[in-house]
N, C-alpha and C positions, 0 to 999 in steps of 0.2 A: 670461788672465782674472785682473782682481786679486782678494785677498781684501782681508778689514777682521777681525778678529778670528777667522779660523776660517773666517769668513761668505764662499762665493763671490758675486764682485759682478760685474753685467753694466752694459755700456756700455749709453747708451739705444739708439745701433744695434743692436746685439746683441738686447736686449728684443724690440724692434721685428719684427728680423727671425723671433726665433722665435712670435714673434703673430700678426706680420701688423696689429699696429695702427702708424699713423703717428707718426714718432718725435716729432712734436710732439706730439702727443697725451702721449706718454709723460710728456713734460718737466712738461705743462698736471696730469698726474695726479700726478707726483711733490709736485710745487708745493702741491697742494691736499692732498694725503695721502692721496687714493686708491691710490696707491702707496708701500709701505716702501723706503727708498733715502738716500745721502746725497750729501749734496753736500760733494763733494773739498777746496773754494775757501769754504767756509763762516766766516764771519769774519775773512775776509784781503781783503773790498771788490772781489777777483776778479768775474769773469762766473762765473756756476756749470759746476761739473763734477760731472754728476749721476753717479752710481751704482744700477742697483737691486740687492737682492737677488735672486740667481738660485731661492729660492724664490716672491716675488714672479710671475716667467714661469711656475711650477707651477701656482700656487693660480688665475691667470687664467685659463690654460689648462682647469684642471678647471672652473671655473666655466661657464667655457665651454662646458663639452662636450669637451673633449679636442681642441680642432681644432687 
């Protein structure tokens, strides 16, 4: 798991998997800022390489319901 300053960061599979939402889904909510995360390839004209924060999977979860 990488970090970014301290900060554990999850792969959008990773997210995904501990959700249960579809990793596109992930990417569509990073994009828009429903999700905290960054993107790895940000200013280098790269495809994106997202990142979320692995508190980001917490705060869903509990919103959730804990599922």
């Amino acid at each position: 798991m990488a970090r970014l300053r301290g900060r554990r960061l999850l792969t959008v599979a990773e997210f995904a998997r501990e959700t249960g939402v579809p990793a596109q889904t992930v990417r569509d909510w990073l994009r828009s800022g429903r999700l905290r995360g960054r993107d790895l390839n940000a200013g280098t004209g790269k495809r994106a390489r997202w990142r979320v924060f692995a508190s980001e999977a917490d705060r869903y979860l509990r919103e959730r319901g804990g599922r």
